[in-house]
C-alpha positions as CSV (number, residue, x, y, z in Angstrom):
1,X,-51.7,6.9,11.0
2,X,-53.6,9.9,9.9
3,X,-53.1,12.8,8.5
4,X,-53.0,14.8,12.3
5,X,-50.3,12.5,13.7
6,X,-47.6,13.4,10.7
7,X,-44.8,14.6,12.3
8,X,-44.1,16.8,8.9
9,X,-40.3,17.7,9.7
10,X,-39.2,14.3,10.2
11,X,-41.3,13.4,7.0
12,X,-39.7,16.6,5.2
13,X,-36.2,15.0,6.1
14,X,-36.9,11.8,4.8
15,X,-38.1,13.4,1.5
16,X,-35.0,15.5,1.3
17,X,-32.7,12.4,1.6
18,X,-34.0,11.1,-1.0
19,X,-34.6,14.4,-3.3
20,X,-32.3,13.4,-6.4
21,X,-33.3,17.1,-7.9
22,X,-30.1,19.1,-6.8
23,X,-27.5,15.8,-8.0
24,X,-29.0,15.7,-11.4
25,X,-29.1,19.2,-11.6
26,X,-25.5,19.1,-11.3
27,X,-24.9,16.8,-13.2
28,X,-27.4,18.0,-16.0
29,X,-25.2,21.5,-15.5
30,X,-21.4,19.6,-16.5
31,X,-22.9,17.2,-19.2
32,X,-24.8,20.2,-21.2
33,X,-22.0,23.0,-21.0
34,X,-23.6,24.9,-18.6
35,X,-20.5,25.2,-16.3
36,X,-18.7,26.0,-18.7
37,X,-20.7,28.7,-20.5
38,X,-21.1,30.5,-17.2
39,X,-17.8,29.7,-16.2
40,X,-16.4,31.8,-19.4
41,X,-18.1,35.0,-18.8
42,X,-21.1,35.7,-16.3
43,X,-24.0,35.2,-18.9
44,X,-28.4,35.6,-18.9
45,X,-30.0,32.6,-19.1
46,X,-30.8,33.6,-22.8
47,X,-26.9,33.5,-23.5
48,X,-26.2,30.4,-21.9
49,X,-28.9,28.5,-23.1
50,X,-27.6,29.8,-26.7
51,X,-24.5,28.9,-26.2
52,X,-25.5,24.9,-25.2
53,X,-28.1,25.0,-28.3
54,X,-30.8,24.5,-25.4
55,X,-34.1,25.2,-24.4
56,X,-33.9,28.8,-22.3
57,X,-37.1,27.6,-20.4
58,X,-35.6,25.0,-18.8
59,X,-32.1,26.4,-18.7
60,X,-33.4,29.4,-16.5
61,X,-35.3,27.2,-14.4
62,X,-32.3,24.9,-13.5
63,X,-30.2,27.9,-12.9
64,X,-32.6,29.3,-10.4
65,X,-32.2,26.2,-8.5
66,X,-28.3,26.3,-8.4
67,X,-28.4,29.7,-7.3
68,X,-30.5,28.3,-4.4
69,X,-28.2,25.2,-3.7
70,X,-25.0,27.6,-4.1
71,X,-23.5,26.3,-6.8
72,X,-24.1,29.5,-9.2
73,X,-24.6,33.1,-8.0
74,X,-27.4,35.8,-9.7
75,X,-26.8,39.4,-9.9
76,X,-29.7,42.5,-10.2
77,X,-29.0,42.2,-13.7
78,X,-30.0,38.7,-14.1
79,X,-26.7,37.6,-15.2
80,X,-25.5,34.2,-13.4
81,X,-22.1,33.2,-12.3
82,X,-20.2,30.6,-11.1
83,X,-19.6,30.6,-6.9
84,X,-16.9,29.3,-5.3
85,X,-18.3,25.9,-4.7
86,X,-19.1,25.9,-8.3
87,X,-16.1,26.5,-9.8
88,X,-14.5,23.2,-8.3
89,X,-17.0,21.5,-11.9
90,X,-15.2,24.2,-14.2
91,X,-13.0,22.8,-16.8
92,X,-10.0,24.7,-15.1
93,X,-10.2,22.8,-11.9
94,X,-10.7,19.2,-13.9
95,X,-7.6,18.2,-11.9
96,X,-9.3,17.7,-8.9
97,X,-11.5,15.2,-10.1
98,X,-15.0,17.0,-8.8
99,X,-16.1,17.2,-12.7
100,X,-15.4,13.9,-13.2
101,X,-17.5,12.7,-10.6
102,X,-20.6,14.7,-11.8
103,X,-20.0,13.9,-15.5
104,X,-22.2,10.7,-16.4
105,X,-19.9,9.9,-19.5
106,X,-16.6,9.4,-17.4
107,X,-15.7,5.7,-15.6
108,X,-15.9,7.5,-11.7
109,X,-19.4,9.7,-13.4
110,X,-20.5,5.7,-14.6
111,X,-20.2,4.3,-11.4
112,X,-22.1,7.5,-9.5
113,X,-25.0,7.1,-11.5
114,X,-25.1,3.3,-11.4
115,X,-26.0,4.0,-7.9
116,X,-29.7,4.1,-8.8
117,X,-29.2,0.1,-9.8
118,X,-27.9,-0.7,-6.2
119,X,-30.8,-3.3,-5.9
120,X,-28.6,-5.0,-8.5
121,X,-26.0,-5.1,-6.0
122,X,-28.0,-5.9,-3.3
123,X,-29.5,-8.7,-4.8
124,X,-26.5,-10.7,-6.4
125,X,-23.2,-8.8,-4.9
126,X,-21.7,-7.7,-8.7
127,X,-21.3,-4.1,-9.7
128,X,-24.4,-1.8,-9.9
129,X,-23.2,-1.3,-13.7
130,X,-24.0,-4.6,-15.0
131,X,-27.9,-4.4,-14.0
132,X,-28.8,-3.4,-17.4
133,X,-26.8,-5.0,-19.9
134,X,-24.7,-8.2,-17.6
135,X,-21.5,-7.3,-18.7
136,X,-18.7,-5.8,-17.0
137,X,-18.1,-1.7,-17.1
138,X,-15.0,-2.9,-19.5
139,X,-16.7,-5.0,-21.3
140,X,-19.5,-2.7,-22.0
141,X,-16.8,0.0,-23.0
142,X,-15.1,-2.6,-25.1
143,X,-18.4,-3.6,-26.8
144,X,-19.1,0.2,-27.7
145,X,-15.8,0.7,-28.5
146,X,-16.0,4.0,-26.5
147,X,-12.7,6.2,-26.1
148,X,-10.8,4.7,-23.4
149,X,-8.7,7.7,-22.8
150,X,-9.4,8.5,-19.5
151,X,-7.3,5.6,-18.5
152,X,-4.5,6.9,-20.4
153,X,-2.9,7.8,-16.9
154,X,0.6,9.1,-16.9
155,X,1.7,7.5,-13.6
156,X,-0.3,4.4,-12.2
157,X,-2.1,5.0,-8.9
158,X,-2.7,3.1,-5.4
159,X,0.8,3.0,-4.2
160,X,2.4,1.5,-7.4
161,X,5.6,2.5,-6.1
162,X,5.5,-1.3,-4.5
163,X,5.3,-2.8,-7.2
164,X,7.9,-0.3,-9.1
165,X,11.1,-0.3,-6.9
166,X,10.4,-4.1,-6.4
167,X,13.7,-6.0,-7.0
168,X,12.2,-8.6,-8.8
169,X,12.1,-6.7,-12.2
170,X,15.8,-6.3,-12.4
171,X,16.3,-10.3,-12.7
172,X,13.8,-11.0,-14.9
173,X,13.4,-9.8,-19.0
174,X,9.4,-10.4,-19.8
175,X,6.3,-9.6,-17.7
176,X,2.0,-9.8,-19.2
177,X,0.0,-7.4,-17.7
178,X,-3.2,-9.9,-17.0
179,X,-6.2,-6.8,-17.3
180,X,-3.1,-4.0,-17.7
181,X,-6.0,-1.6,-19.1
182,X,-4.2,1.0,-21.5
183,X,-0.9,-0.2,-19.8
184,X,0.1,2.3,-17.3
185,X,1.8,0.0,-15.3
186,X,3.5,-1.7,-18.2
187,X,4.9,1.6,-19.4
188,X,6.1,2.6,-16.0
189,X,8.2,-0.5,-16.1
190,X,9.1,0.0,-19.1
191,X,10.6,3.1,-18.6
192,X,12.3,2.2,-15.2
193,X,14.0,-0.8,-16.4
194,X,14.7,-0.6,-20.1
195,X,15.3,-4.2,-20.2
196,X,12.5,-5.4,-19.6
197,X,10.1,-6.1,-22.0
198,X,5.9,-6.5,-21.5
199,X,2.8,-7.8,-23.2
200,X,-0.8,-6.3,-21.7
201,X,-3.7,-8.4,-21.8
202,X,-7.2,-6.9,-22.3
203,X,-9.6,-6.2,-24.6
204,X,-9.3,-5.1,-27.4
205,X,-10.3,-1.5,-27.0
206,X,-7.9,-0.8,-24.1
207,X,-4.6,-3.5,-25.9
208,X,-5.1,-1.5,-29.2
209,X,-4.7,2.3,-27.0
210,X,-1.8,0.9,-24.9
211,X,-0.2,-0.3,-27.9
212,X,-0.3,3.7,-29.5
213,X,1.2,5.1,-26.5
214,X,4.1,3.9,-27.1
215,X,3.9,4.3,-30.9
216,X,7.4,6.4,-32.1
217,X,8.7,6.0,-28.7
218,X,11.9,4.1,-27.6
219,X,9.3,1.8,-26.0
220,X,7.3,0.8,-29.5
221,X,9.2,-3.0,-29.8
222,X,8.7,-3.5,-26.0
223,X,5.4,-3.6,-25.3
224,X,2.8,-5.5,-27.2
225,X,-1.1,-5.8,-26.7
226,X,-2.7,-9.1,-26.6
227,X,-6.6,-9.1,-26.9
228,X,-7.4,-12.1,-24.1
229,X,-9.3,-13.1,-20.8
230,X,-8.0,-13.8,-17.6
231,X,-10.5,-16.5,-17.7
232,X,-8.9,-18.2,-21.0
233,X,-5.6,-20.3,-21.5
234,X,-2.8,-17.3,-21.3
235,X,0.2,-17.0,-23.5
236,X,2.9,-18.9,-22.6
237,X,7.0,-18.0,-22.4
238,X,6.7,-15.0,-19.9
239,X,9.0,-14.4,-16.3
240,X,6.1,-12.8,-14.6
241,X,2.4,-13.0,-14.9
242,X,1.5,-9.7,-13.1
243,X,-2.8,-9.4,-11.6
244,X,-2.6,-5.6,-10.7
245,X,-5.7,-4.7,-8.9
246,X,-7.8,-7.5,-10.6
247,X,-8.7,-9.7,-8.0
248,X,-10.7,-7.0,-5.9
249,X,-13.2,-7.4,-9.0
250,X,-14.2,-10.9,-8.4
251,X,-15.7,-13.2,-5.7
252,X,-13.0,-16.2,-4.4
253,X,-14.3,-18.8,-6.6
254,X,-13.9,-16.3,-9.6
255,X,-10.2,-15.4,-8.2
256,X,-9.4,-19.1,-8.0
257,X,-10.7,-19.9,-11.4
258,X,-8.0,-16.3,-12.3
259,X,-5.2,-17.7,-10.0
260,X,-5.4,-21.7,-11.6
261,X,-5.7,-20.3,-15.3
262,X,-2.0,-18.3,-14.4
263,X,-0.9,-21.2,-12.7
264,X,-1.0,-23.5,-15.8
265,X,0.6,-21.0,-17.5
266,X,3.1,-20.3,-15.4
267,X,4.0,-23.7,-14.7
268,X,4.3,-24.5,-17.9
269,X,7.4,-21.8,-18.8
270,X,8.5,-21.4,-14.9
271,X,7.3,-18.3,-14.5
272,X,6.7,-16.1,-11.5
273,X,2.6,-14.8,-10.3
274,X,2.7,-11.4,-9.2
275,X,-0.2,-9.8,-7.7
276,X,-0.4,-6.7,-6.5
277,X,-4.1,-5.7,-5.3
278,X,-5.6,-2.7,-4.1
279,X,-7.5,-2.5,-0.8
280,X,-10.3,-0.1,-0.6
281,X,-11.3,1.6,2.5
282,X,-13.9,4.6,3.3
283,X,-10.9,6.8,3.7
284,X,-10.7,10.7,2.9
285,X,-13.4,13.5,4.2
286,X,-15.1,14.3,0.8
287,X,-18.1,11.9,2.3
288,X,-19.0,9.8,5.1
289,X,-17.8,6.9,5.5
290,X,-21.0,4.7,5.6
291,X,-21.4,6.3,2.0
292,X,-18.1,5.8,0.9
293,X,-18.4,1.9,1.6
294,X,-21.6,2.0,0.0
295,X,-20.5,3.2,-3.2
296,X,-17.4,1.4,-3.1
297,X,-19.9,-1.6,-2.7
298,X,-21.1,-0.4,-5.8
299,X,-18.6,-0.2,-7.8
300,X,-16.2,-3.4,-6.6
301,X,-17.0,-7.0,-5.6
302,X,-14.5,-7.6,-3.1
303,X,-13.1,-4.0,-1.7
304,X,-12.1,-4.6,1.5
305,X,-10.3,-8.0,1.1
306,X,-7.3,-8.0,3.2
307,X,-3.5,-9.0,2.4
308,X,-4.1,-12.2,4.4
309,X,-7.0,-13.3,2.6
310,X,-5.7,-12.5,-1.1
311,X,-1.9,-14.4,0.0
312,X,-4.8,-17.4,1.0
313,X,-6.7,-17.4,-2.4
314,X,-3.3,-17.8,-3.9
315,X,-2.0,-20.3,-2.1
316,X,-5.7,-22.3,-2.1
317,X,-4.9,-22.2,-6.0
318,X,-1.4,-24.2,-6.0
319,X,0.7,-21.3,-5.5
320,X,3.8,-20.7,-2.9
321,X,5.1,-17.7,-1.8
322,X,8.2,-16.3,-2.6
323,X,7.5,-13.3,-0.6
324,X,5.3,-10.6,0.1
325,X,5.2,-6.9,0.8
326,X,1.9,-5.2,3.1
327,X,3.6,-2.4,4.6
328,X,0.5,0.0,2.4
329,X,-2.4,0.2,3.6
330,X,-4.0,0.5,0.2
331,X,-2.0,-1.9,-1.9
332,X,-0.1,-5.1,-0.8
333,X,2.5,-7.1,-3.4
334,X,3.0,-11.1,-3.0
335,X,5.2,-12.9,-5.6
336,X,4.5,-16.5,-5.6
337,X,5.4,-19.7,-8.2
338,X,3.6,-22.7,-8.6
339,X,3.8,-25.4,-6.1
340,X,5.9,-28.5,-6.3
């Protein structure tokens, strides 16, 4: 191919798909304090560039480009401001969870920029996180001993309602929370059926935070935090062993290795499995869904595993089912206890 046979507007689109200059502009613009100094007043470069203790050179210069891409507005005056698009990354609209996304020190802002480690994906199916150091996103966050609030969330998503106004809680008095995070779920429990009583396992970064939520609450002697694997032997003498979206993490022979190391467990003090896993799809208009699967990809092992395929996995690892629950489309419940 010469250089008279480039067909330059198909080669300009290519270049453009792959531009990463506007995203990390963004994201330069909510992990600095750029948004935000802009979003406080309309501001010179000078000003805001003061205000981030930054270099106004460089300020001005990714400023001019947002004004291109829309995201800030210039007046006359030179004074910048935020647009409409761009006030969906100001602090006041954190809600929405658009800041989050382009904000490189929070778990969905992780997984966004992981995305230039797909190859790592690609190559061995794991999350693009792990390229660089092998470890999980929690262990990594455990081994930093970073501030896990961010997963302090008041009400547990993905249609936890299943799992909440499940009958089996009223007939039962203990429950371990096998990877319960900073124990949303446990405290939701806790606080719909006072008594019940629930241990979360984790490590320790996220045990040691669910265990001071509850500190000076009615809840402080009900909940405990165990530092623990999945992987390992489990504590023994609970009712329920409880896998809430853990299973979408891991390949099947990972989720067997989970579902036996519960099942000696549970056999051993007759207690019940629950799991109640999420199901990931490329749902929602924010992006296309090609893209959405791709990052979901990304992020999780096993996504898009169906109902019937987990209710297999834990019947393949010497489990029967008591019942199940797939009426959501995003989350599915199965009780089980070990085979006879």
């Amino acid at each position: 191919m010469t250089v008279n046979d480039l067909n330059t507007e198909l080669l300009s689109t290519l270049v453009s798909k792959g531009d990463l200059v506007t995203p990390m502009s963004i994201r330069a613009a909510v992990r600095t304090g750029i948004i935000d100094a802009v979003g406080n007043s309309a501001s010179s470069a000078i000003e805001i560039a003061r205000q981030i203790d930054g270099n106004v050179r460089a300020v001005t210069t990714v400023l001019d480009h947002l004004v291109a891409e829309g995201v800030f507005a210039k007046s006359d005056g030179n004074d910048y401001s935020l647009t409409e698009m761009g006030k969906f990354l100001s602090e006041n609209n954190a809600e929405l969870g658009i800041r989050a996304l382009f904000d490189g020190r929070t778990l969905v802002g992780k997984n966004e920029l992981a995305l230039s480690d797909l190859h790592h994906t690609l190559l061995t199916g794991r999350p693009a996180t792990e390229a660089h150091s092998g470890q999980t996103l929690w262990e990594e966050i455990d081994n930093a001993n970073q501030s896990v609030s961010e997963f302090d969330w008041e009400t547990p998503g993905f249609a936890a309602e299943i799992v909440l106004e499940d009958s089996l809680w009223r007939n039962v008095d203990s429950v371990i929370d096998l990877g319960g995070n900073t124990g949303s779920l446990a405290i939701a429990l806790l606080n719909k059926y006072p008594h019940l009583s629930a241990s979360v396992l984790d490590f320790k970064t996220f045990t040691a935070e669910a265990e001071k939520r509850v500190v000076n609450s009615a809840m402080e002697h009900r909940l405990k935090g165990i530092e623990g694997s999945f992987f390992d032997d489990l504590p023994l003498g609970h009712d329920v062993y409880l896998l809430s979206a853990i299973l979408a993490d891991w390949e099947d022979d990972a989720c067997v290795q989970i579902l036996e190391t519960v099942r000696r467990a549970a056999h051993a003090c007759g207690g019940l499995l629950v799991v109640a896993e999420v199901h990931l799809s490329s749902s929602g208009e924010l992006a296309p869904a090609t893209s959405t699967d791709v990052r979901l990809q990304a992020s999780v092992t096993r996504p898009d595993r169906t109902a019937a395929e987990v209710i297999a996995l834990i019947e393949s690892s010497g489990f029967e089912i008591v019942r199940s629950d797939t009426s959501q489309p995003d989350r599915s419940l199965v009780i089980a206890r070990t085979a006879k």
